[in-house]
N, C-alpha and C positions, 0 to 999 in steps of 0.2 A: 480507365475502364468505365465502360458505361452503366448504371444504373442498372439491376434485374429489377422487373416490373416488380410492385410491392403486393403484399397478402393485406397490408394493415388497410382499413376500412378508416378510422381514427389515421389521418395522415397531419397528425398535428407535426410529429417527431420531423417526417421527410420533409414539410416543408418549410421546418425551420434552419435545415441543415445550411452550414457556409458554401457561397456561389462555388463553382467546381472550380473555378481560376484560383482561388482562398485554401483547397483543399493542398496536404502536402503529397507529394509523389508515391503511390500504393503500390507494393511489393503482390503480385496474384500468384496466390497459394495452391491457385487451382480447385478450389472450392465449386460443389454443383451449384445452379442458380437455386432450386427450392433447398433451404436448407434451415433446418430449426435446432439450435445448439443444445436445447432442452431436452430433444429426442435423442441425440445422437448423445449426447453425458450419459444417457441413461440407459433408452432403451435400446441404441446400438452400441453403449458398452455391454448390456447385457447378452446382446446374440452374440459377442466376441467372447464373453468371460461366463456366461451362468447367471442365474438370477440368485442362489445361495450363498455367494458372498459378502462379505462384512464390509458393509459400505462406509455407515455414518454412527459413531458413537457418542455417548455424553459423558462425563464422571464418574455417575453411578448408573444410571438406568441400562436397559438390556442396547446390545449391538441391533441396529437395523440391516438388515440384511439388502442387498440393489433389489433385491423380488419387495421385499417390504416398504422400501423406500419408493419403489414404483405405483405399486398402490396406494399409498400416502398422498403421492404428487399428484395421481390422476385424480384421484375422489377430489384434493383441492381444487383444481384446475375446472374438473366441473362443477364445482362449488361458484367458482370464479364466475364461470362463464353462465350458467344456467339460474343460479340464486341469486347472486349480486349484480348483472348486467353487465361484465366486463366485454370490449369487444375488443380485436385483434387491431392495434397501436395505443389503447389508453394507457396511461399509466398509472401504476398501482405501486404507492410507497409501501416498503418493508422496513420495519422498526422493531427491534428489541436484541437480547444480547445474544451472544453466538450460541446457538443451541441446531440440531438435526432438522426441527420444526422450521426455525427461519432458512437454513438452506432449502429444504423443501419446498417453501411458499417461493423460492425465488427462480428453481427449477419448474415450479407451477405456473409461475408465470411467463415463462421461456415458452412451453408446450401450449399455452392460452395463445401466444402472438402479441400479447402483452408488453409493455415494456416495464423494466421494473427500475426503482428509484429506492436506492436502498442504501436509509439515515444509518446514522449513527445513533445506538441509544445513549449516548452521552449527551447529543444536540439539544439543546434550548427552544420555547416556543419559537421565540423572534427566528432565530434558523430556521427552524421548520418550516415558517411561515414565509421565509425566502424563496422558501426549494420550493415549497409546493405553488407558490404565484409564478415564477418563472418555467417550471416545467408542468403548468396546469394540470397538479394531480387533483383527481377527484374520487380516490379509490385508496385504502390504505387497509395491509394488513397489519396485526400489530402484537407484539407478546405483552399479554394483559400488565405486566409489572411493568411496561412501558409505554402506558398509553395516559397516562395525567398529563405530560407535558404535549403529547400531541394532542390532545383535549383543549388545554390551556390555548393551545396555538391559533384556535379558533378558525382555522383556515373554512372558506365558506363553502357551502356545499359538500364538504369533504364526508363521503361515506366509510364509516371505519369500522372493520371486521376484526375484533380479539381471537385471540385463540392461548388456550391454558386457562382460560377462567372454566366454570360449571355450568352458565347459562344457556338455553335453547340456541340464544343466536351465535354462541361461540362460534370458531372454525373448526372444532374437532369433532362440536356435533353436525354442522352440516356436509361433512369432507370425511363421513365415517367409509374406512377402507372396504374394499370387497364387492363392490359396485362393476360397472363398464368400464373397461379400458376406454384411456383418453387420448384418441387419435389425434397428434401432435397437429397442430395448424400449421400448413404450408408456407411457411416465410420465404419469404426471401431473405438470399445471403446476405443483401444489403438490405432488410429490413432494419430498424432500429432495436434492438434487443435489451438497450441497458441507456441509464443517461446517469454517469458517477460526476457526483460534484467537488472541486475541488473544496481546500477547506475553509476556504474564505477567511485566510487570519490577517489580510493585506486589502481587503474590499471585499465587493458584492461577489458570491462565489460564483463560478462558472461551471456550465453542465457541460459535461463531455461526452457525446452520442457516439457509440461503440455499435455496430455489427452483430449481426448472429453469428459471421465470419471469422470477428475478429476475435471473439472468445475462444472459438478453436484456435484461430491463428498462436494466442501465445500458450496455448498448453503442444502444439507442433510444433514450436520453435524452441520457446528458454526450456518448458520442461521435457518434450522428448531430447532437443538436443545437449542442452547443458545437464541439468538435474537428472537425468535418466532415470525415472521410477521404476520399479516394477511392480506388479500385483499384489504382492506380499508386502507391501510399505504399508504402516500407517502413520496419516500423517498429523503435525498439531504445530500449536505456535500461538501468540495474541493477538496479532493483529485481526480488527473486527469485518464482519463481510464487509462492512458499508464504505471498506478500505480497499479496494483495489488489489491490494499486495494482499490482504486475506483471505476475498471471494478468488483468486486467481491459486494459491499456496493451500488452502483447506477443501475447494469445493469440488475446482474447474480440472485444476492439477490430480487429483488423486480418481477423479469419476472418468476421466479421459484413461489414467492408466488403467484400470478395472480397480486399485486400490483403497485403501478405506480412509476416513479422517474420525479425530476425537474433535468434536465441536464444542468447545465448552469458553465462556468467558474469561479473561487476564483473570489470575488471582495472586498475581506475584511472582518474583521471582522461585519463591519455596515452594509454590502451587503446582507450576511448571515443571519443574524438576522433579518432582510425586509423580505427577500425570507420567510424564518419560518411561518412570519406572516402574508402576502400577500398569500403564496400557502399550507397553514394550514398543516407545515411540522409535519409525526409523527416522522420520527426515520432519525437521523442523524447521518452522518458519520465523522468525523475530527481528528486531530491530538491536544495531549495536547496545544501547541503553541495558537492554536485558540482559545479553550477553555480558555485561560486565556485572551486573548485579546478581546472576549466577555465579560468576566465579568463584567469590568467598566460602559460598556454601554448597559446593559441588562433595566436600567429605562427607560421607553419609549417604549417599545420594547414588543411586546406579543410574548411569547413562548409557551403561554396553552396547545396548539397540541402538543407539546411532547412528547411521552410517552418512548422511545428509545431513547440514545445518549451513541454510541459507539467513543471510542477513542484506536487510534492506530499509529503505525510509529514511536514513539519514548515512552521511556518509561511515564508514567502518575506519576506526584506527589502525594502523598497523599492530601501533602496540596491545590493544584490544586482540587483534589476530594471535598476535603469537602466543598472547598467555590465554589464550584460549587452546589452541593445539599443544600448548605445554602442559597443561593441565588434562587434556582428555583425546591431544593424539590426532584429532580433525579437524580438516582445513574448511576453515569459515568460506563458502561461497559468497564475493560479495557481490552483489546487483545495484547497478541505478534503472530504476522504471520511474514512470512518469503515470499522473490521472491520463493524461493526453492519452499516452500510449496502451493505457491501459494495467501494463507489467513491466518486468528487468526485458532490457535492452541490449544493455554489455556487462557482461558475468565471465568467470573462467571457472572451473572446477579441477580438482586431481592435482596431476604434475603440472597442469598449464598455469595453476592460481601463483600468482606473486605477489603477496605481501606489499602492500602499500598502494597498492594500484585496481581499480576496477576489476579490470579485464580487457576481454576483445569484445568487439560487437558479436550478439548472440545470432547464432546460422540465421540467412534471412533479411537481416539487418545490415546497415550501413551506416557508418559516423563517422564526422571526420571536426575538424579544431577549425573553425572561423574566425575571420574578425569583424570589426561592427558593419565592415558596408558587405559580410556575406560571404566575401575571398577565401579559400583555405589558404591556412598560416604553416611554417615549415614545421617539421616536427621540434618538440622540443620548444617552441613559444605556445605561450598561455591565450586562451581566447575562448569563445562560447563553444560548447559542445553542440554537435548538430546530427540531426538522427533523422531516417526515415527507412520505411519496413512495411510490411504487410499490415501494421496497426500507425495511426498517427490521429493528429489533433483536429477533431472537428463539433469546435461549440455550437452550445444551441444560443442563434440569434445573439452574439457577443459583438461588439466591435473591435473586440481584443485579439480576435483569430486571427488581424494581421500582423501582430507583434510576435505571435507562435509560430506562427507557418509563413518561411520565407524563402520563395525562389522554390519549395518543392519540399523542402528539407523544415523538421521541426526543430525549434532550437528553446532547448529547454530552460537557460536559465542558467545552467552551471557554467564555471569557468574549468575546461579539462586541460590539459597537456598530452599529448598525444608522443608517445618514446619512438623512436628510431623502429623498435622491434614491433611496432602497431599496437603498443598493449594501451591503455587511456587511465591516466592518471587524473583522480580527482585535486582540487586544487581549491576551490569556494562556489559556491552560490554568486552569481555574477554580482548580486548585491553586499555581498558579504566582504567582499576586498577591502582591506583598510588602507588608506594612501595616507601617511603620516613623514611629512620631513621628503616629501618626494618618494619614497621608498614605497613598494608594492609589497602587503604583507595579505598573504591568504590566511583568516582565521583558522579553520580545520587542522593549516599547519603548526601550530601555538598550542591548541588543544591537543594534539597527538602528543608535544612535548609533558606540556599539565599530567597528561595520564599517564606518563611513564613513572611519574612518583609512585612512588607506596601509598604517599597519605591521599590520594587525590582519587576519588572516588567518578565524581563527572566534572566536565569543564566545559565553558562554552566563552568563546572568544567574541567581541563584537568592539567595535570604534566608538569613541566619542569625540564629537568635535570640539578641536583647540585652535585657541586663536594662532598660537606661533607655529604650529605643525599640520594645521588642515584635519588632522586626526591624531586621536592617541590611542593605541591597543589596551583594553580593558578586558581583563580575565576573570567571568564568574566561576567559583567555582565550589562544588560541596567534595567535604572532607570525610575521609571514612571515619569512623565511632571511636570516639574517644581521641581525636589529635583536637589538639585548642586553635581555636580562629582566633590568633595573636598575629603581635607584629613579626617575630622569632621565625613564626610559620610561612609569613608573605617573605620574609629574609629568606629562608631556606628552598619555598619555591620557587623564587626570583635564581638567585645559587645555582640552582637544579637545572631550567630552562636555560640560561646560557652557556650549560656546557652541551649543549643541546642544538641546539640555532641558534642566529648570528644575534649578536646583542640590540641591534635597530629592532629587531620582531620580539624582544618581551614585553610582557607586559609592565606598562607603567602603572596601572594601576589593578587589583586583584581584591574584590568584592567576593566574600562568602555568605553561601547561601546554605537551609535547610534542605532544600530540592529547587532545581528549575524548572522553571513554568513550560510545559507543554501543550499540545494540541491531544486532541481524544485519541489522535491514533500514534500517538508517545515523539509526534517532531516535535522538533525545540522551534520555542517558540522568542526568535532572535528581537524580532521587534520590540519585546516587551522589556527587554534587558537594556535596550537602546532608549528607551524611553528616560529610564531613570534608574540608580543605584540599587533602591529596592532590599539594601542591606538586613542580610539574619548576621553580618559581625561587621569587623574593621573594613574599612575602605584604605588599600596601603598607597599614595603616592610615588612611586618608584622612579623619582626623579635621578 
């Protein structure tokens, strides 16, 4: 499809995008060509639903209502554009933790023409200072408790607007509600609306240029058709906006259905499960990780409101799955999405979810099992997963965008298995395969075994290189409270795993830790385990 002429003035975004040969194969939604996702989140869920409903909450403070949330966003938006200088394609960073305000400022910046570049507040200067040289911000909104490190970052020129502090120039005195409605700027479908960066834990990160299209696109696709909202849903989970799986699961997902979300920052496992029961959460958003770290302490705990609980960001265990519906009754939706794609891809929900497997590709979408020169592979053999849909991979000014996008089709990385009956089995991260003694062993598969123990809290499987096997399977793993990181313990979990899978895929060696090292928005972070032993106990040789 061709190009709808652009609204942005600031054509930095359009003319960095990859040649149209680069781009992968676009699924058309049927989208008009003016189209501003900002507007239509909002001010066309309100002519659908009411401006009186409960949109955006916090922890404690009052529900914002979409009428109250609307004027919020306009007063900013003209804040944006009339006091600060912003014009229709600059980009303007969003920094601070998950609260109704940072949604706001990013819905502000959809209805500006704006495009928004929205950190993590966990990010460090030097980050900062990556994002904002490659995506030439020079505009930043920011939650005052998280504006020292982008201070520190020194980025040059960079104008930065607080908001939640007391001063004149704050954002909340110059964006006081009650003012003019802020008639949304005419974008185009294909204006640039959003540039999410990966997370850079393997190199220089990379900006992902997404669509005013394609932000509707995945709340019409995974959430009308998989996750089926209704109005009445409200919804929560950790993952932070500046995550992809969060701005899509707290903002995008619940303002499309007319329903509400609780915006509040990670506070744990214990926090979460309060939240649920306190603001009678339906459908929640998380990462496996959490999911198991609720399980322990779900006694006590009302989850009733339930009826949704999507998991995503790293792959799902089965055995996570089951004691998770054994304990509370619901089937874990699992998802793989991608920064590329924006969101979940291939999901199943209800009677169609099976246990140990993805899913199907989400209505819309398309995926099938390759091998490395591209071919699809029969079912049942192992090979890269390959996706293309209405959203796909297109960096800003990367040379990397030919390793993504191949032949039309994005190929993300993973290694799937694709069954007889179309369902797509996850299998490793294409890097993650350990090849020891000739033998192909998928980590993920080793870890599911690990966590079928009682004592075995998290696990994370990765190779190390040996001179007589090319590789050896090394198993990090932390132990739940009070079992001892003795040799007794590496005996028993050794024991355990072989009656489990085949005895070539245990591990030889099982490293305990106090916690593993993750990225801000809670992936494991494989590289650093690979690095070095890192030992909180025994290191066991399991020759």
């Amino acid at each position: 499809m061709e190009l709808r002429s652009s609204a942005h003035t600031d054509t930095f975004a359009r003319d960095r995008l990859p040649p149209r040969e680069q781009w992968p194969h676009l699924t058309d939604l049927g989208y008009p060509d003016r189209l501003n996702c900002g507007a239509e989140l909002l001010d066309g869920t309100i002519e659908r639903f009411g401006a009186d409903r409960p949109a955006f909450r916090d922890a404690s403070g009052p529900v914002w209502t979409y009428g109250q949330l609307r004027d919020r966003v306009d007063a900013i938006a003209h804040a944006l554009t009339g006091q600060l200088g912003v014009r229709p394609g600059n980009r303007v960073l969003l920094r601070g933790p998950t609260t109704p305000w940072l949604a706001a400022c990013w819905l502000a910046v959809m209805k500006a023409g704006a495009v928004a570049v929205t950190v993590l507040a966990a990010q460090r200067p030097k980050e900062l200072t990556t994002i904002c040289e490659i995506a030439r911000v020079r505009y930043a909104l920011c939650d005052i408790r998280s504006v020292e490190d982008l201070t520190r970052a020194g980025v040059p020129g960079l104008r930065v607007t607080t908001y939640g502090g007391d001063g004149p120039a704050d954002l909340r005195q110059l964006a006081r509600p009650g003012g003019a409605p802020y008639p949304a700027v005419a974008t185009s479908a294909d204006d640039v609306a959003l540039i999410a960066f990966t997370s850079g834990t393997t190199g220089r990160p990379k900006g992902c240029l997404h669509f005013h299209r394609d932000v509707l696109a995945i709340a019409d696709t995974f959430s009308a058709r998989v996750l089926r909202p209704t109005p009445d849903d409200v919804f929560a989970g950790s993952p932070p906006l500046g995550f992809t799986f969060g701005l899509g699961g707290l903002v995008v997902f619940p303002l499309r259905a007319g329903a509400s979300a609780l915006l509040t920052d990670w506070g744990g496992p214990e926090q979460l499960l309060t939240d649920i029961a306190a603001h009678r959460v339906s459908v929640l958003f998380t990462a496996p990780t959490a999911y198991r770290a609720m399980l322990p302490r779900l006694t006590g705990h009302d989850v009733s409101s339930l009826r949704r609980c999507v998991s995503a960001g790293e792959n799902l265990p089965a055995a996570t799955w089951q004691s998770w519906y054994e304990a509370t009754g619901l089937r874990l939706i699992n998802g793989i999405g991608a920064t590329e794609l924006l969101h979940i891809f291939i999901a199943a929900a209800d009677e169609a979810i099976r246990p140990g497997t993805t899913g199907l590709p989400v209505p819309g979408f398309q995926a099938r099992v390759v091998g490395t020169d591209g071919a699809p592979l029969p079912d049942g053999e192992p090979g890269l997963l390959a996706v293309r849909g209405p959203t796909g991979c297109r960096y800003l000014a990367d040379a990397r965008q030919t390793e993504y996008v191949r032949d039309g089709w994005n190929i993300t990385g993973d290694t799937y298995v694709r069954e007889p009956d179309g369902y797509f089995r996850y299998v490793a991260r294409a890097d993650d395969m350990i090849v020891s003694a000739g033998y192909n062993i998928a980590g993920p598969e080793v870890e599911d075994a690990l966590l079928r123990h009682p004592d075995v809290s998290e696990a994370a499987v990765v190779g190390r290189a040996d001179e007589e096997r090319g590789e050896v399977v090394v198993a990090h793993v932390v132990l739940r409270n009070g079992v001892p990181a003795d040799e007794q313990t590496v005996a028993a979990l050794r024991a355990f795993t072989k009656t489990r899978i085949a005895p070539f895929k245990c591990p030889r060696e099982i490293v305990f830790h106090t916690a593993l090292p993750r990225t801000p928005t809670g992936k494991l972070q494989r590289f650093r385990l690979r690095s070095g032993p890192g030992s909180a106990g025994p290191v066991a040789d399991l020759q």
